[in-house]
DSSP file (Angstrom, degrees, kcal/mol; ACC not computed):
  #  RESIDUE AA STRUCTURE BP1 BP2  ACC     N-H-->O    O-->H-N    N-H-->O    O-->H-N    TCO  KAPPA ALPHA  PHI   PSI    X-CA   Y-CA   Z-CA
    1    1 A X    >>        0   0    0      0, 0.0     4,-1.5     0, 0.0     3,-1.1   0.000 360.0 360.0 360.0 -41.9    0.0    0.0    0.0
    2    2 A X  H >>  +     0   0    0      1,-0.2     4,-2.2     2,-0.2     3,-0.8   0.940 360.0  48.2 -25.3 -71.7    3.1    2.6    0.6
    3    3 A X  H 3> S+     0   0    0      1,-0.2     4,-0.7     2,-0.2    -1,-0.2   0.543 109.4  51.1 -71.0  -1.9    4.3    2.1   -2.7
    4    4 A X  H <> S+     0   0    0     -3,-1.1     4,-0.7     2,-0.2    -1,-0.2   0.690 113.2  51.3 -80.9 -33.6    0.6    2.7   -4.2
    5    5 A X  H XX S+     0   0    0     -4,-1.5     4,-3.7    -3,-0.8     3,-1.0   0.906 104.5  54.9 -77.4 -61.0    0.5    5.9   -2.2
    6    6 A X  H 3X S+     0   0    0     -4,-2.2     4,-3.1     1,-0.4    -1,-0.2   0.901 104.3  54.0 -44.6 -36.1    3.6    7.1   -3.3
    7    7 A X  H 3< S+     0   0    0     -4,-0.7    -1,-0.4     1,-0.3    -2,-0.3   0.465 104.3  51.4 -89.3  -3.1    2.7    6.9   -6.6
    8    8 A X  H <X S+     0   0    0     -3,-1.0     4,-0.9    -4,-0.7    -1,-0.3   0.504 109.9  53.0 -46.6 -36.9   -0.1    8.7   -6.2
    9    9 A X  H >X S+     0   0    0     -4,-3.7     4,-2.3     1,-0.2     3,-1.0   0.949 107.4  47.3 -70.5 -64.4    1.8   11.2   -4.7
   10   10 A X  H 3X S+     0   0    0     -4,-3.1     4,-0.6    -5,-0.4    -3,-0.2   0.569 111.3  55.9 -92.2  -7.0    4.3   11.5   -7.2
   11   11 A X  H 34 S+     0   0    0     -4,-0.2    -1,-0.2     2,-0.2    -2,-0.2   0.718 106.7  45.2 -56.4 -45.9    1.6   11.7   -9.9
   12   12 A X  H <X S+     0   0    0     -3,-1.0     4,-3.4    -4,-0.9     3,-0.4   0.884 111.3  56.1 -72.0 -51.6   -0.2   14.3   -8.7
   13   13 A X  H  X S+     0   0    0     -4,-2.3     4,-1.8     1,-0.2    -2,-0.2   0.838 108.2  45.2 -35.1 -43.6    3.0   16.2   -8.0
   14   14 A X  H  X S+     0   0    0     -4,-0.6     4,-2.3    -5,-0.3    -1,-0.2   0.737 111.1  53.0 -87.5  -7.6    4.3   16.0  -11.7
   15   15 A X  H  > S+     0   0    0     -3,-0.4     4,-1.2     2,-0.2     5,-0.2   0.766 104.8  53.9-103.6  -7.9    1.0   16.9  -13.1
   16   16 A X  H >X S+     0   0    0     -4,-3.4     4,-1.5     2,-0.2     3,-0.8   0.982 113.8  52.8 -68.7 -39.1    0.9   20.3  -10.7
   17   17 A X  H 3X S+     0   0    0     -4,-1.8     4,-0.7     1,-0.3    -2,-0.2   0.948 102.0  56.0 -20.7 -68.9    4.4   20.8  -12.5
   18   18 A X  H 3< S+     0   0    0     -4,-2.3    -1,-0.3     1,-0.3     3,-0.2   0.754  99.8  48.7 -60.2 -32.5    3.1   20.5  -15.1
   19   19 A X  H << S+     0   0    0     -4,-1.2    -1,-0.3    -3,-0.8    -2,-0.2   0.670 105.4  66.9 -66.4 -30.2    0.5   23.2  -15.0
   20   20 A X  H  < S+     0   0    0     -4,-1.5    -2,-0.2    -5,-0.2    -1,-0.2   0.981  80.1 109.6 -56.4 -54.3    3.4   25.3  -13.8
   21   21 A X     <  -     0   0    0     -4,-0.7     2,-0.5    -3,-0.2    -3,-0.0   0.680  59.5-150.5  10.7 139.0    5.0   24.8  -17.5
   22   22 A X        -     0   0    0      2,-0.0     2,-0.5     0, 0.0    -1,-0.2  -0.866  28.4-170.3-132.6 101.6    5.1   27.9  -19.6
   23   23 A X        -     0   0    0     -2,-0.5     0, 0.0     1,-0.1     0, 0.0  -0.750  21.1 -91.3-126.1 177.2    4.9   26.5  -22.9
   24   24 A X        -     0   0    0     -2,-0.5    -1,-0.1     1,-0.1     5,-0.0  -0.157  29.1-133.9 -64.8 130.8    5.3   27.8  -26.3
   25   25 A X    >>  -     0   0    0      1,-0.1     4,-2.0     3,-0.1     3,-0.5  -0.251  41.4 -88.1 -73.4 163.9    2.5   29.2  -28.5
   26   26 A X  T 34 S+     0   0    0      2,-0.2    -1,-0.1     1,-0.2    -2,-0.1   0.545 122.1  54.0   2.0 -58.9    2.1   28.2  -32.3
   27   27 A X  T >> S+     0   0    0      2,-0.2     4,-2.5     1,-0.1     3,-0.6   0.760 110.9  41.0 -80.8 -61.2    4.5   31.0  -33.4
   28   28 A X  H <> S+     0   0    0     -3,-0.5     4,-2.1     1,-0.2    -2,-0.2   0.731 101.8  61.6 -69.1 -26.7    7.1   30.2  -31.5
   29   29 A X  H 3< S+     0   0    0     -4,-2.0     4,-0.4     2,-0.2    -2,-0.2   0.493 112.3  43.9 -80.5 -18.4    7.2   26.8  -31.8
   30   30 A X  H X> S+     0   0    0     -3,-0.6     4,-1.8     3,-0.1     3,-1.1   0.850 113.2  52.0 -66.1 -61.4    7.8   27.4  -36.1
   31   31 A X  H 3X S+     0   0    0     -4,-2.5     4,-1.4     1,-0.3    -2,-0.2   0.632 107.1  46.2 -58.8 -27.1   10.1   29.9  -35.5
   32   32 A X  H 3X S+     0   0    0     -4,-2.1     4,-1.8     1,-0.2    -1,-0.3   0.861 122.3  45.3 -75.4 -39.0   12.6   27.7  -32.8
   33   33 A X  H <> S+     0   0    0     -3,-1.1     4,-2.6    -4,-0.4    -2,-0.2   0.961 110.0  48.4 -74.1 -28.6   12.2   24.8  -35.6
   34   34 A X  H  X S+     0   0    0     -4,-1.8     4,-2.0     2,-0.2    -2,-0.2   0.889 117.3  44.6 -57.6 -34.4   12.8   27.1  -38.2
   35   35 A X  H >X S+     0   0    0     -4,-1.4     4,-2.3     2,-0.2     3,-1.0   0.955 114.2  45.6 -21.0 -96.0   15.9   28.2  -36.0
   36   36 A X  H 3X S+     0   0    0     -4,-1.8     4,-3.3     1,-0.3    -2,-0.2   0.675 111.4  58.5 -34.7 -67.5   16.8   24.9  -35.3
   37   37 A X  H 3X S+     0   0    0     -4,-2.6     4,-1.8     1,-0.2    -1,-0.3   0.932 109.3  42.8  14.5 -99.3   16.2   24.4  -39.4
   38   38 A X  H <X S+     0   0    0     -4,-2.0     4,-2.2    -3,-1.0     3,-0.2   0.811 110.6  53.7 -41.3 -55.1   18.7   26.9  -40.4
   39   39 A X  H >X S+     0   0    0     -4,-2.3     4,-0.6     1,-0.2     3,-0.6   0.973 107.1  54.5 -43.0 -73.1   21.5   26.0  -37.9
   40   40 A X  H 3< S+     0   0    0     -4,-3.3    -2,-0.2     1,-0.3    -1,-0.2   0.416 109.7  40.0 -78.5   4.6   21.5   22.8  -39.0
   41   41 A X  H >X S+     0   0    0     -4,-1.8     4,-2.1    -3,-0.2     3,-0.7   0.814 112.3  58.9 -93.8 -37.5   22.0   23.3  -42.7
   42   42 A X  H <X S+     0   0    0     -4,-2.2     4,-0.8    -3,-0.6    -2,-0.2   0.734 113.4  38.4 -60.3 -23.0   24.5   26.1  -42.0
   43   43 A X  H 3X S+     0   0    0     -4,-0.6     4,-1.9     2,-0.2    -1,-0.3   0.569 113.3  56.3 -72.1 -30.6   26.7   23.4  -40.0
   44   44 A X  H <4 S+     0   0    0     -3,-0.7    -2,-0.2    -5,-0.3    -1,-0.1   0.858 107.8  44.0 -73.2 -35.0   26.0   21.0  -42.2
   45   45 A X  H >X S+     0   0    0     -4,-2.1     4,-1.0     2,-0.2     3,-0.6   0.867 113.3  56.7 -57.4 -62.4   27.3   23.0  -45.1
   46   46 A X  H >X S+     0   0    0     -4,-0.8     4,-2.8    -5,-0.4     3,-1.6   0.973 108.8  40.4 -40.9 -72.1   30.3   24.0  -43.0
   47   47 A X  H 3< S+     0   0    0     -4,-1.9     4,-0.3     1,-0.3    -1,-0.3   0.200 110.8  60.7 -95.0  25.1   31.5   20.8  -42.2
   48   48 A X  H <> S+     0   0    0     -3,-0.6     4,-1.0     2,-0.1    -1,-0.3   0.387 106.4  46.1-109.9 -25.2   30.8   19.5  -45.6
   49   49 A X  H <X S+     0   0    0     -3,-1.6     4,-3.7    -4,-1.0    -2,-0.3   0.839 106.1  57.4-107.6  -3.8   33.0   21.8  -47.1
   50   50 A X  H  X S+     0   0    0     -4,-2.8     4,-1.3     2,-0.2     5,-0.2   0.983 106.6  52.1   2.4 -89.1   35.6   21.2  -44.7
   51   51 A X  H  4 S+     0   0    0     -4,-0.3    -1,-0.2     1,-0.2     5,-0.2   0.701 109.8  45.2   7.9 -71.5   35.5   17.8  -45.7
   52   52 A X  H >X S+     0   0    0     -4,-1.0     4,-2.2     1,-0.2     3,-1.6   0.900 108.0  58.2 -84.9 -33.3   35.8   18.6  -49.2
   53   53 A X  H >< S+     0   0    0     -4,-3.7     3,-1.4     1,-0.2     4,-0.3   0.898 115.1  45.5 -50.5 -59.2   38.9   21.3  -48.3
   54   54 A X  T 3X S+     0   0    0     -4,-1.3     4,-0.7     1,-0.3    -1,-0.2   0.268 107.2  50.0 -46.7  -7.1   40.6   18.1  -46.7
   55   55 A X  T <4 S+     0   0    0     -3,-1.6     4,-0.3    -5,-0.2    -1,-0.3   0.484 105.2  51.1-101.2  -2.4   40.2   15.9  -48.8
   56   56 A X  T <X S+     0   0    0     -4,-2.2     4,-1.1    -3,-1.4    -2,-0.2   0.636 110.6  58.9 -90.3   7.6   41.4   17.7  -51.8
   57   57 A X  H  > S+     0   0    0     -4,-0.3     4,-1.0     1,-0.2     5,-0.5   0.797 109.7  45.1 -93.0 -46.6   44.6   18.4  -49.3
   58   58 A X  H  < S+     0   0    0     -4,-0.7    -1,-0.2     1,-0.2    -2,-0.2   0.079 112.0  46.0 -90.0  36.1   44.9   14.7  -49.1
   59   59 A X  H  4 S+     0   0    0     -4,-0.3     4,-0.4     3,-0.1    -1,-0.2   0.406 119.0  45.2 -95.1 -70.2   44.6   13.8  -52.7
   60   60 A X  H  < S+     0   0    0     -4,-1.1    -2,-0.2    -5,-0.2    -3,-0.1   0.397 125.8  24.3 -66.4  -3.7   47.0   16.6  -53.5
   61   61 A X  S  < S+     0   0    0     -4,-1.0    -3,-0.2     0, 0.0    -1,-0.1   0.674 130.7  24.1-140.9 -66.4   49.9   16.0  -50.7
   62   62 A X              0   0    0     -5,-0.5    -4,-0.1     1,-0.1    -3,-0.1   0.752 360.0 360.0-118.5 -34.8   49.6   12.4  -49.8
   63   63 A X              0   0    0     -4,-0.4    -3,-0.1     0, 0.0    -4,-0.1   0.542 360.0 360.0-113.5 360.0   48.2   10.0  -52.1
């Protein structure tokens, strides 16, 4: 019975939490993926030409 209690307890607990929660409208919730989006081509881009600067170092130097 303790552990039935507890968990009752800790249920109720996480879902007042949760009503604490400030979460993100519509609007925001494009714009942080569009964010998110954006980053991840611009890194991607990055470290793809990287890549390609290094490999044309090691094609030209070493093999």
């Amino acid at each position: 019975m303790k552990i039935l209690n507890q968990a009752i307890k800790f249920i109720q607990e996480a879902r007042e939490e949760l009503l604490k929660v400030n979460w993100p409208n519509k609007k925001q919730i494009v714009n942080y993926t569009l964010a998110i989006i954006a980053i991840s081509l611009v890194v991607a881009i990055f470290i793809g030409g990287l890549d390609y600067f290094f490999s044309q170092i090691l094609r030209r130097f070493i093999i």
